[in-house]
TIDO-855660 format. One record per residue (C-alpha): x, y, z. Coordinates in nm, 3 decimals. Layout:
TIDO-855660
((X Y Z))
...
END
This chain:
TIDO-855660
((-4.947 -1.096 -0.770))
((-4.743 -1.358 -0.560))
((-4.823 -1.396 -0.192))
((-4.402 -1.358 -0.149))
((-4.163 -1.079 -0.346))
((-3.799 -0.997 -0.323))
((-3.751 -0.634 -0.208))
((-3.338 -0.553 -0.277))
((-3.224 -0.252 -0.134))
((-2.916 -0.062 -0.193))
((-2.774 0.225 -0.023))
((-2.913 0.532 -0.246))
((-2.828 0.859 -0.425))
((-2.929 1.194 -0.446))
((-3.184 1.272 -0.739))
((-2.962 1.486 -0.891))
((-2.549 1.600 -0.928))
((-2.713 1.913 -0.757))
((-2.568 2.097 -0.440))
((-2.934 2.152 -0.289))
((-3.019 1.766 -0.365))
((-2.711 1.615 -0.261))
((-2.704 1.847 0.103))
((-3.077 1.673 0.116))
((-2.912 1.323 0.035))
((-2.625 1.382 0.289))
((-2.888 1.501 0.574))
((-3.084 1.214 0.571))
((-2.785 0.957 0.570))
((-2.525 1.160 0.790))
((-2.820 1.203 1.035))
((-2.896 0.763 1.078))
((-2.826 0.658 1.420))
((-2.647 0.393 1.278))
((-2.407 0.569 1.029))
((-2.309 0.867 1.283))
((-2.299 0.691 1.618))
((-2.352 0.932 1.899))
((-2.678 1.109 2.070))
((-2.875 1.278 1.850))
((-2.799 1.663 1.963))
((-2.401 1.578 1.904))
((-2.482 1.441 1.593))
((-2.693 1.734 1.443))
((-2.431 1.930 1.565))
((-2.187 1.747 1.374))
((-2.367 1.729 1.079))
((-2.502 2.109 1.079))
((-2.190 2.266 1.138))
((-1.915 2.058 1.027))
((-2.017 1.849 0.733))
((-2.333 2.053 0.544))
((-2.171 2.376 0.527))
((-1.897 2.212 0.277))
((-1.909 1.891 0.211))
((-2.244 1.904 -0.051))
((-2.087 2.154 -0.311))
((-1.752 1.920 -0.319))
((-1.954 1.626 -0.375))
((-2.204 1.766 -0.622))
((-1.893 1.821 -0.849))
((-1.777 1.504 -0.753))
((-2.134 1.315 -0.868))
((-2.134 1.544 -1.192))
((-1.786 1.366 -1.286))
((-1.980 1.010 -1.325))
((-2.368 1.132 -1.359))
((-2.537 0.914 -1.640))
((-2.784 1.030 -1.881))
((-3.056 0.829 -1.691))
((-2.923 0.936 -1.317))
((-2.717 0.849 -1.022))
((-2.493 0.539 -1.160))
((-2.570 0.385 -0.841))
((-2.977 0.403 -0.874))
((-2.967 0.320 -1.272))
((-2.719 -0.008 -1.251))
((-2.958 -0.134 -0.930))
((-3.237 -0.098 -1.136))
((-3.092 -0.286 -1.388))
((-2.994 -0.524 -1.140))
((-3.344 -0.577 -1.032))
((-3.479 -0.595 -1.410))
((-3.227 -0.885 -1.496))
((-3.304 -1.076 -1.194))
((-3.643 -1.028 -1.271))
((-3.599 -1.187 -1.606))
((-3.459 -1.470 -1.419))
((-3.716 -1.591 -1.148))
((-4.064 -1.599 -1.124))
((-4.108 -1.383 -0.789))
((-4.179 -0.997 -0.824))
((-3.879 -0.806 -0.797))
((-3.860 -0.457 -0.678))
((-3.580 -0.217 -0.556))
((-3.545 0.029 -0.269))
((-3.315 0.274 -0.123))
((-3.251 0.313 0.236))
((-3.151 0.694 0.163))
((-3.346 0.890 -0.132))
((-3.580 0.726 -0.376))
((-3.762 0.493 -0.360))
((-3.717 0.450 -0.048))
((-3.814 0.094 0.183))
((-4.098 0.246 0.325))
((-4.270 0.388 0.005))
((-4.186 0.039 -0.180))
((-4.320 -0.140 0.119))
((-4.666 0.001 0.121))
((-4.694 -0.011 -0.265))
((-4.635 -0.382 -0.188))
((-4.848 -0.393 0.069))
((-5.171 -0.301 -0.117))
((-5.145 -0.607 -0.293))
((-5.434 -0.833 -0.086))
((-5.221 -1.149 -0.147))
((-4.921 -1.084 -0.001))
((-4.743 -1.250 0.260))
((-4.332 -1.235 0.279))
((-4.101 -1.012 0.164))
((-3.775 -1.174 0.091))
((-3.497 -0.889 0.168))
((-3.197 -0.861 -0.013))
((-2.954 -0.588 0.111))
((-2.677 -0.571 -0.131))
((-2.399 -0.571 0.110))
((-2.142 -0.890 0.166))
((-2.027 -0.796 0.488))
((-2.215 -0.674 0.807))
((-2.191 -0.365 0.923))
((-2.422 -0.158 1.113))
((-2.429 0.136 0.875))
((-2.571 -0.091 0.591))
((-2.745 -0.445 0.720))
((-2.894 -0.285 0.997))
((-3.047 0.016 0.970))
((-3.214 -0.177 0.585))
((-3.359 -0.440 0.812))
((-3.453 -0.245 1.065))
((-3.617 0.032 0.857))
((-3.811 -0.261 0.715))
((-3.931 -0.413 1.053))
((-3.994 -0.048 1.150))
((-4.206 -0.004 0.819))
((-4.425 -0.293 0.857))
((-4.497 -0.256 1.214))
((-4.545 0.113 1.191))
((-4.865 0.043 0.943))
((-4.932 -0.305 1.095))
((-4.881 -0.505 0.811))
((-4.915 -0.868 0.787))
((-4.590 -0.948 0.640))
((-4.319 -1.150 0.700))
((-3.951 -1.026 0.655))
((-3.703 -1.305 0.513))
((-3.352 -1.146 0.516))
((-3.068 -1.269 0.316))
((-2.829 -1.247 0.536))
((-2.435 -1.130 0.461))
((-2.294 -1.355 0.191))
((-1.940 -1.243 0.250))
((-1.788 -1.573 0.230))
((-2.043 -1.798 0.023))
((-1.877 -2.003 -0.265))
((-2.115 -1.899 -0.537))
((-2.058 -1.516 -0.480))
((-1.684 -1.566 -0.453))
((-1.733 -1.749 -0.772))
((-1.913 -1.444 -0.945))
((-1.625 -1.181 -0.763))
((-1.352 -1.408 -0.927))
((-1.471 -1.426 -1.265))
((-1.576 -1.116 -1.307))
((-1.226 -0.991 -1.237))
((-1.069 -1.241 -1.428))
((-1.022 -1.074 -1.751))
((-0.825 -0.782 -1.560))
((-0.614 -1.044 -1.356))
((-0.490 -1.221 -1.698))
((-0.356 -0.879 -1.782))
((-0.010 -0.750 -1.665))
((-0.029 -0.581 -1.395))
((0.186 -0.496 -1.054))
((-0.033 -0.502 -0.764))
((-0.399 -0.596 -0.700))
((-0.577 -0.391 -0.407))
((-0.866 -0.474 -0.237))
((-1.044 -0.144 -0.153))
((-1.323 -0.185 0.097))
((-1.532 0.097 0.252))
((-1.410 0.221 0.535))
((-1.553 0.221 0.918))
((-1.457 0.369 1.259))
((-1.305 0.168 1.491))
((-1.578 0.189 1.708))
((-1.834 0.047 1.499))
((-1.638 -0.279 1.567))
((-1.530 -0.296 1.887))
((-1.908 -0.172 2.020))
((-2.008 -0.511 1.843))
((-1.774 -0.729 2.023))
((-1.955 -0.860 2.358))
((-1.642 -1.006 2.484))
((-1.454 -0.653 2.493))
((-1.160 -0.819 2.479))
((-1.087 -0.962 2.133))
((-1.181 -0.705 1.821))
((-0.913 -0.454 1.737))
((-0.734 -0.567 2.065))
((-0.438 -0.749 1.904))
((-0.282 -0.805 1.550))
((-0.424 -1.117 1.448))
((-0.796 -1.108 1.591))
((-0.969 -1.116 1.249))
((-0.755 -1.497 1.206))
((-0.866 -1.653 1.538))
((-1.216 -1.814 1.590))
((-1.475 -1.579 1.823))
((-1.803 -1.517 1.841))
((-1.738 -1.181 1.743))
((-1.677 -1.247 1.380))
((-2.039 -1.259 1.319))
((-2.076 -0.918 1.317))
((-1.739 -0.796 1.282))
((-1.691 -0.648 0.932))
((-1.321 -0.624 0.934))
((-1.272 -1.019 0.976))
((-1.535 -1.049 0.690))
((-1.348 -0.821 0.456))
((-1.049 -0.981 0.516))
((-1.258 -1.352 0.466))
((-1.390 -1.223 0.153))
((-1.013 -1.185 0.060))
((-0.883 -1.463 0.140))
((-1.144 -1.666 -0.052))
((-1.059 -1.461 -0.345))
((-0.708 -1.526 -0.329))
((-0.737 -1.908 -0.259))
((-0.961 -1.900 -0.582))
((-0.764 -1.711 -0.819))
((-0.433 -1.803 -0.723))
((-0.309 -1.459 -0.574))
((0.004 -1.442 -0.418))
((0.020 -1.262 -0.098))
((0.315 -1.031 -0.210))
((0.045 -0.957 -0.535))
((-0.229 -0.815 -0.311))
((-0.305 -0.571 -0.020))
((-0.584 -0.477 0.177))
((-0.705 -0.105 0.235))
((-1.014 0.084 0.320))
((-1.155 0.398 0.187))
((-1.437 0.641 0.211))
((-1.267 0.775 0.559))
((-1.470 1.097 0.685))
((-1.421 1.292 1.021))
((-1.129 1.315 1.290))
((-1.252 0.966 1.434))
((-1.016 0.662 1.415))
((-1.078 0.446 1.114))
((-0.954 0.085 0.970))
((-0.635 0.094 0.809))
((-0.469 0.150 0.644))
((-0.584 0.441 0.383))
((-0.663 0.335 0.062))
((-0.539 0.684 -0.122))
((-0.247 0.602 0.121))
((-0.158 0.273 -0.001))
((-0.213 0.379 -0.386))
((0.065 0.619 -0.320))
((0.312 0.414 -0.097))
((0.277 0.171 -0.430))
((0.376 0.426 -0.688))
((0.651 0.530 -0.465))
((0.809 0.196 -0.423))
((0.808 0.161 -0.834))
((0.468 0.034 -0.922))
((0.372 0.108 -1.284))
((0.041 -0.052 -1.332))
((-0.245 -0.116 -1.062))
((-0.579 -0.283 -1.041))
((-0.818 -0.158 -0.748))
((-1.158 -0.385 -0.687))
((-1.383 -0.308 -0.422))
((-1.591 -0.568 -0.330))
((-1.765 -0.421 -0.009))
((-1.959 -0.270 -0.323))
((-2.202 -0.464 -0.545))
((-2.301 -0.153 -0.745))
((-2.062 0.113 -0.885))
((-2.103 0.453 -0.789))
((-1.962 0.773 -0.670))
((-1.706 0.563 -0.406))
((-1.572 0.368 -0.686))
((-1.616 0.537 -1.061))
((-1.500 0.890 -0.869))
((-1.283 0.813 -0.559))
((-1.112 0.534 -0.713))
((-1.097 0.516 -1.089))
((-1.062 0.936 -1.109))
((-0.929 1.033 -0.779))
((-0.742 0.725 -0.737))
((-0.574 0.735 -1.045))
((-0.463 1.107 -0.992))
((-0.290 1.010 -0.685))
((-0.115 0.734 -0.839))
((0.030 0.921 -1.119))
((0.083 1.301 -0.908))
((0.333 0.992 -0.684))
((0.493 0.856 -1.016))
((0.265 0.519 -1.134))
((0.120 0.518 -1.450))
((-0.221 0.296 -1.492))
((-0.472 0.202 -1.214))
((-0.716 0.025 -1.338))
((-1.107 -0.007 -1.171))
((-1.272 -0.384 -1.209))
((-1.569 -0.314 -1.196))
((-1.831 -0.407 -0.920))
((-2.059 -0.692 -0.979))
((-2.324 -0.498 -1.128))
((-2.581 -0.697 -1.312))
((-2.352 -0.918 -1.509))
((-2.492 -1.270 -1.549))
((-2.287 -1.516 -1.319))
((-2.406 -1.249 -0.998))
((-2.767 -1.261 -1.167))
((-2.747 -1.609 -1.174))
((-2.620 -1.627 -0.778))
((-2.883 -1.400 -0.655))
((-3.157 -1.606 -0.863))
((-3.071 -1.896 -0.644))
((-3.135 -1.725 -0.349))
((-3.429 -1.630 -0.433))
((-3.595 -1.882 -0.568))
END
């Protein structure tokens, strides 16, 4: 055993495209101090009465639309993730969830009972920072190893929104959908509340206080993940050649009455059929992994919007998955 392994973690799944499994799933994340942002009582209120009642039977039906013989597309495509990077560098590689199995803390202590090691190198799979994701992985980590006192270091990677070697692995894997013909390109990011930006922004002044605060220098960009969406865009575009009239931003994944970034993706698939679009390609990048938000809500969902408002083809590229040039990038990070 190495005295230093790479520990990626992803987001999770529910074990199963069950009702009773997914309500467990949906507890556990809806129920993060981090995802739902307000004291705990409102927030098991919230949760209890508002969001477990209904929500876990509609998205049980939605998970058994893209279930995989082997499980949750999300859980089986990071674990091949992990086994092709593992092919790739020397260090042990392992995989966790921050919601569902196997979680940080049960991968942490497996680690842990090796007498060699030292440093954990942690990998969340998300480009851009946001609360929801980053932090509660890191600090469900740091809370891990100082619950059971472990003598380990934590090395995080940290956002890679903007380095040249991802946006070289995001371009080329799209490339073979870009050469085709095609109307409109959108850039479908997961969503977030406005105030899980502005809370971030020390100044109080500049995030989500005019048009054009996600193109000017600040401080707050650091954390803010709407200027790093739109970064990861622009790099994308400068790469590939886009055209700004050839590509739009949206975000998607919008739940409760709160104010979130616009505009909607469904939204924006429909104003495009509407205005004569015939043939659309959706990538969403704020994803590494497929899974439900982008084989259900967008290639399924998506695509029944689009037509029901007259289009005709929108087309998923895929996430980055494990397909070699991202391999490659993530080797030489963790090397």
């Amino acid at each position: 055993m190495s005295n230093k392994v790479v520990l990626l973690a992803n987001l999770g799944s529910p074990e199963q495209a069950e009702e009773k499994a997914v309500r467990h799933y949906l507890n556990q994340f809806l129920m993060d101090p981090y995802v739902i942002q307000l004291p705990w009582l409102l927030r098991r209120l919230l949760v209890s009465l508002f969001v477990l009642p209904t929500r876990p039977k509609a998205s049980a039906k939605a998970y058994k639309k893209v279930w995989l013989d082997e499980g949750s597309p999300l859980v089986v495509l990071s674990n091949r993730l992990k086994e092709s990077l593992q092919a790739q560098i020397d260090l042990p590689v392992t995989m966790a969830m921050r919601y569902g199995k196997p979680s940080i803390e049960s991968q942490i202590l497996e680690l842990a009972k090796q007498a060699e090691l030292s440093e954990i190198l942690f990998v969340p799979l998300y480009p851009h920072y946001a609360e929801s994701t980053v932090t509660t992985s890191i600090e469900q980590a740091r809370t891990v190893i100082k619950k059971h006192q472990l003598n380990i270091k934590l090395t995080v990677i940290p956002p890679f929104y903007d380095q040249p070697d991802y946006i070289d692995a995001l371009v080329s894997s799209a490339q073979p959908y870009l050469a085709r013909s095609y109307d409109h390109l959108i850039f479908s990011y997961h969503g977030l509340p406005e105030s899980h930006i502005t809370k971030l922004d020390k100044s109080e002044h500049h995030c989500l206080q005019h048009e054009n605060c996600c193109q000017q220098i600040h401080e707050a960009h650091k954390t803010c993940y709407r200027h790093q969406v739109f970064k990861t865009t622009q790099c994308f575009a400068d790469k590939s050649g886009l055209f700004p009239e050839r590509y739009s931003i949206a975000f998607q994944s919008r739940l409760g009455r709160t104010k979130w970034l616009e505009p909607n993706t469904e939204d924006r698939i429909r104003e495009l059929a509407v205005s004569g679009a015939k043939n659309i390609l959706v990538i969403c990048p704020a994803f590494v992994t497929d899974c439900l938000e982008t084989l259900e809500e967008i290639a399924i969902r998506g695509q029944e919007v689009f037509r029901e408002a007259g289009g005709e083809t929108l087309t998923l590229i895929p996430c980055l998955n494990d397909q070699p040039e991202w391999v490659d990038v993530l080797a030489s990070w963790c090397k």
